[in-house]
N, C-alpha and C positions, 0 to 999 in steps of 0.2 A: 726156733728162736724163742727165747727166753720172752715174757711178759713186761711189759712196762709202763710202770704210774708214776706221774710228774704231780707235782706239788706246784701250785702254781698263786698268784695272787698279788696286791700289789703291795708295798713295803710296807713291814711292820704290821702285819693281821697274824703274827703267829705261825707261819708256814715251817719255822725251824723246830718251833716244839712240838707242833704235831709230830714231824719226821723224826725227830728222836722219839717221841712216845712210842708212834708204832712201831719202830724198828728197835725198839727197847735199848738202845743206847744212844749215849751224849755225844754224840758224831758233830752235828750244826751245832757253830755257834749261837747262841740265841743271846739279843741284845736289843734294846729299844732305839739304838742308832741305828737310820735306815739305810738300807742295801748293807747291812754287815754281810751276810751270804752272798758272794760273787762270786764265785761257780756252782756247777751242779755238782751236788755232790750224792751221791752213792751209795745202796745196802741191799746186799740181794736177800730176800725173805724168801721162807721156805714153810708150807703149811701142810701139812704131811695130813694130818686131819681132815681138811677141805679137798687134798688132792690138789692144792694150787702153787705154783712157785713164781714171783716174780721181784724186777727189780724196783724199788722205792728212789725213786728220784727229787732232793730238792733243790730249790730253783732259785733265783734273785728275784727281791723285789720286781715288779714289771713296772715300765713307767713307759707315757707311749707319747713320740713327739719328741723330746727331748735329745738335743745335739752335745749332750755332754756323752766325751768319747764312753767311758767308765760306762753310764748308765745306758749307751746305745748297746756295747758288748753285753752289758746284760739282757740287753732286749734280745738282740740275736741268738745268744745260747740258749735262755729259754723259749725260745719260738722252734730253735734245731732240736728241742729236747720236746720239746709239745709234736714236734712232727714223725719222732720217732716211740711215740706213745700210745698205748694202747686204751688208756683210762688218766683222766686228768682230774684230779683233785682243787678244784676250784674256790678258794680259801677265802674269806669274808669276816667283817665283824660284825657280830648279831645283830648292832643297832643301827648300820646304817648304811646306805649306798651311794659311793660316791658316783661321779664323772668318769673318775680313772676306773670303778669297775665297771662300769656301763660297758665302757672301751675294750675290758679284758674281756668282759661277757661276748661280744661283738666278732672279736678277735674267737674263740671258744669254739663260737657256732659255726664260725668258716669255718674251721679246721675239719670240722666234720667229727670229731674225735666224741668218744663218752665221753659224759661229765659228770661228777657227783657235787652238786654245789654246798661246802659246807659252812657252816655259818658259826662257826668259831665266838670262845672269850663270854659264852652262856654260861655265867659262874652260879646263877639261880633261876629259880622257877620265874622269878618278873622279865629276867633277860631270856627265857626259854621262848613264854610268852611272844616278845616284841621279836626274836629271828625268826619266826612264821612270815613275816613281813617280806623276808625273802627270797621265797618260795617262786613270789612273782615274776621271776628269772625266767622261769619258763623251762628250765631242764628237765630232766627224767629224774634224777633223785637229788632227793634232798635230807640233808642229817646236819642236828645242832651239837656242839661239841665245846666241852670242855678241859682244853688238856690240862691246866692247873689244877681242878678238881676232878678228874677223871672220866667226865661225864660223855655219854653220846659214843664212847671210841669200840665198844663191841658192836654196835648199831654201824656204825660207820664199817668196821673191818668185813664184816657180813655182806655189806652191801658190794664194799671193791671184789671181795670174792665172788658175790652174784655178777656182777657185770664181764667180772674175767671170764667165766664158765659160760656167759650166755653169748661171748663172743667164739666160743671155743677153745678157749686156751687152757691150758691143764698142767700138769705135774711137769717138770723137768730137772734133770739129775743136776746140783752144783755143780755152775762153775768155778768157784770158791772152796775148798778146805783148808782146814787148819795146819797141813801137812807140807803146804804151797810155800816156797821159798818168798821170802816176804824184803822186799828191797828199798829202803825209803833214803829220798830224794830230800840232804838237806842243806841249807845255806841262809846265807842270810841277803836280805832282799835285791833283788835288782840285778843277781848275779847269771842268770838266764837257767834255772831249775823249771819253770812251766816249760822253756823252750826246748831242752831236753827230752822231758816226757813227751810233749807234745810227737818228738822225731822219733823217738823208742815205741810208742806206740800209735804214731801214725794218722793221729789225729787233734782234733784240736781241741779238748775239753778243759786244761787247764788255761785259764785268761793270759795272753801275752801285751805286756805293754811297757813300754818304757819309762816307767815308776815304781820305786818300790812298796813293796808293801798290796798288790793288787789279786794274790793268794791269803786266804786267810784259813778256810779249811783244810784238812787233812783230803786229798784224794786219794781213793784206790783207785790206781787201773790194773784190770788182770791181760797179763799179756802173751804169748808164747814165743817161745828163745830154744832155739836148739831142740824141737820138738818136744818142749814144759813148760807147763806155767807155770810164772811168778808173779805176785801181788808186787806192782810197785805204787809207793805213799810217796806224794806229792805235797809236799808240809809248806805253812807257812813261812814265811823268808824270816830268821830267828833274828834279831835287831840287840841293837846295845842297849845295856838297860837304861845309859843315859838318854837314849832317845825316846826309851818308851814313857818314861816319865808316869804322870799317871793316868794314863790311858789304858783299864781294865780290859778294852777288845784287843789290845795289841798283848798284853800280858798274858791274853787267855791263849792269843793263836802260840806264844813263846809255849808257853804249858803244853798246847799243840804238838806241838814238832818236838817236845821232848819226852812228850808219851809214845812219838811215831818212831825215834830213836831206840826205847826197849820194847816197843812191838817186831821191830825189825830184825830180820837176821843178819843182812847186810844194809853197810849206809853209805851211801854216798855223799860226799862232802862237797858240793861245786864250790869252787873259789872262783874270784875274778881272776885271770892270770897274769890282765894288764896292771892291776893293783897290788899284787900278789898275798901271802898268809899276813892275816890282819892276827888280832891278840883274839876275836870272836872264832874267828875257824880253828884256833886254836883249842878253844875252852868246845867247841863242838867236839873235836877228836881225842879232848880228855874224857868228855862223857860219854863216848861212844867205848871208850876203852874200858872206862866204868863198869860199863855194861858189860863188859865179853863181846864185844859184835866182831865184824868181821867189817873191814874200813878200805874204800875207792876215793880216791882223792882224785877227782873229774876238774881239772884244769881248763874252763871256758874263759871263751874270747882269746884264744889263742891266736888267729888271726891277727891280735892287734902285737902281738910279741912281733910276730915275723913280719911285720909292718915298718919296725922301728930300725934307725939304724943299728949296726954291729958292735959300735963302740957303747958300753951299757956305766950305770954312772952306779955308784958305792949304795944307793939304794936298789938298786936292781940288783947289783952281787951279792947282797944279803938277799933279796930275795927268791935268788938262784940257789945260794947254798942253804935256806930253809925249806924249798924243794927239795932239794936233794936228800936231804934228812929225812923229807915225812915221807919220801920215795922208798926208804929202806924199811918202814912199816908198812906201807899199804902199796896198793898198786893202782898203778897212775893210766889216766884211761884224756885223753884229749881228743879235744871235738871241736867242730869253728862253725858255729849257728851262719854269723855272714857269709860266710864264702859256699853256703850250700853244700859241703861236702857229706857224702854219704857217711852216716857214724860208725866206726868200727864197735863189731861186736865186746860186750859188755867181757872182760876177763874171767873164763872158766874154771879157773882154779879154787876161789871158792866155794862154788855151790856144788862140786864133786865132796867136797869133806863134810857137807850140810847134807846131801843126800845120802851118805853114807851114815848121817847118825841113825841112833836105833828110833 
């Protein structure tokens, strides 16, 4: 089993750009509105020089107490991501320590888990100075870090590697390459794309709740299908630009899912079915066309079609014969989250002409 370090800490101490620094790319969002990061998201690192390989996990904000559903979900998935962790990343700002880290520290030292407590946002020698203050945490290591000016992060990566190898963990072949049929999941919010993955890969990592807007990062999950893996991208829910207005986190997650779009080899398009093609799933499966990809038009909440009575009104017959139209481009794959039903396998015919290339 693969190695794995969770990023942990409580909202707003940087936990996003540390995990893009180390894993050298803009994966996290990073924003000063707190809890932007609500899931965990994902990068397998590979240290061929150390002989170490493991996964980089970051994590939401942590807030402890708190009955709001949103920030309880985040408690829970970072507590399910701290228990399947080998090395926890314990994120802080140089100057100071609240309540809420008391609490995380608290929480840490149950778990039994290594800790590296970093002490983040030491942009100079006076703020170097004052994160010694720290230290008094009581863990086994300690490193002061600067990801805006680069500081601390060879010291730090030395360290998660010391602690891997004194646990025992060592080298292990990717589960990731670049060769991997790459499948991203997209739609625009609320349309059930986390609940999807969630059933395709059989767990529950991407956030499910009944608002839109509650995905903001890009997930990978790697999964296997007909004995191969495929990377499937779990995107932001892409929104009308009249909704986004000017809200720059919501414009970043759109930029999101339109860079997960020419990552992909194939995309998937959820639509509501009860709603049916908006003018947005449209201008989705123009750009996906754009691109060259290769297009599944995933028809959810099906259940509520076959719900309705028989007699269908002059809005519903356009949006039966706009099905039918985008039926003859792409292949149509329908799934009913409510009614529990087992998902039929994803349509083969694609990914034999993707494995066929050179």
């Amino acid at each position: 089993m693969i190695a794995r370090i969770t990023i942990v800490g409580r909202p707003n101490v940087g936990k996003s750009s540390l995990f893009n620094v180390l894993s050298g790319h803009k994966i996290a969002i990073v924003s000063d509105i707190e809890n932007t990061t609500r899931d965990i998201v994902e990068y397998q690192m590979h240290d061929p020089e150390n002989h170490i390989s493991y996964i980089l996990a970051d994590s939401g904000g942590l807030t402890i107490g708190s009955d709001d559903e949103i920030l309880s979900d985040i408690r829970n998935r970072v507590q399910e991501s701290i228990s399947r962790s080998d090395l926890i990343l314990f994120v802080l700002e140089y100057d100071r320590l609240t309540a809420l880290d008391e609490e995380i520290a608290k929480l840490l030292r149950k778990s039994g888990k290594k800790v590296i407590v970093v002490a983040n946002k030491a942009d100079n020698i006076e703020r170097m100075n004052e994160a010694y203050a720290l230290a008094s945490l009581g863990f086994d290591d300690f490193v002061i870090t600067s990801t805006a000016h680069d500081r601390g992060l060879d010291i730090l990566k030395l360290a998660m590697v010391h602690s891997l190898k004194e646990q025992g963990l060592s080298y292990e072949e990717a589960i990731y390459d670049d060769g991997m049929l790459k499948l991203a999941i997209i739609g625009r919010p609320n349309v059930g794309k986390s609940s999807l993955i969630n059933a395709l890969t059989g767990t529950n990592r991407a956030m499910v709740r009944d608002m839109p807007g509650t995905t903001r990062d890009s997930i990978d999950s790697i999964v296997e299908w007909n004995g191969e893996k495929i990377v499937l991208i779990d995107t932001a829910g892409i929104r009308r630009s009249g909704k986004i207005g000017s809200a720059n986190l919501e414009q970043w997650s759109v930029m999101r899912s339109e860079r997960s779009i020419t990552r992909a080899d194939l995309v998937a398009i959820v639509i509501d079915a009860d709603e049916g093609i908006t003018s947005q799933d449209k201008h989705v499966v123009e750009r996906a066309l754009e691109e060259k990809k290769g297009i599944i038009l995933v028809c959810n909440k099906w259940d509520k079609i076959l719900a309705r009575p028989t007699v269908q009104t002059l809005e519903e017959r356009e949006a039966q014969r706009q099905a039918d139209k985008a039926k003859s481009e792409t292949e149509k794959l329908a799934k009913s989250k409510a009614r529990g039903n087992k998902l039929p396998p994803l349509p083969e015919s694609p990914i034999k002409p993707h494995n066929r290339a050179p």
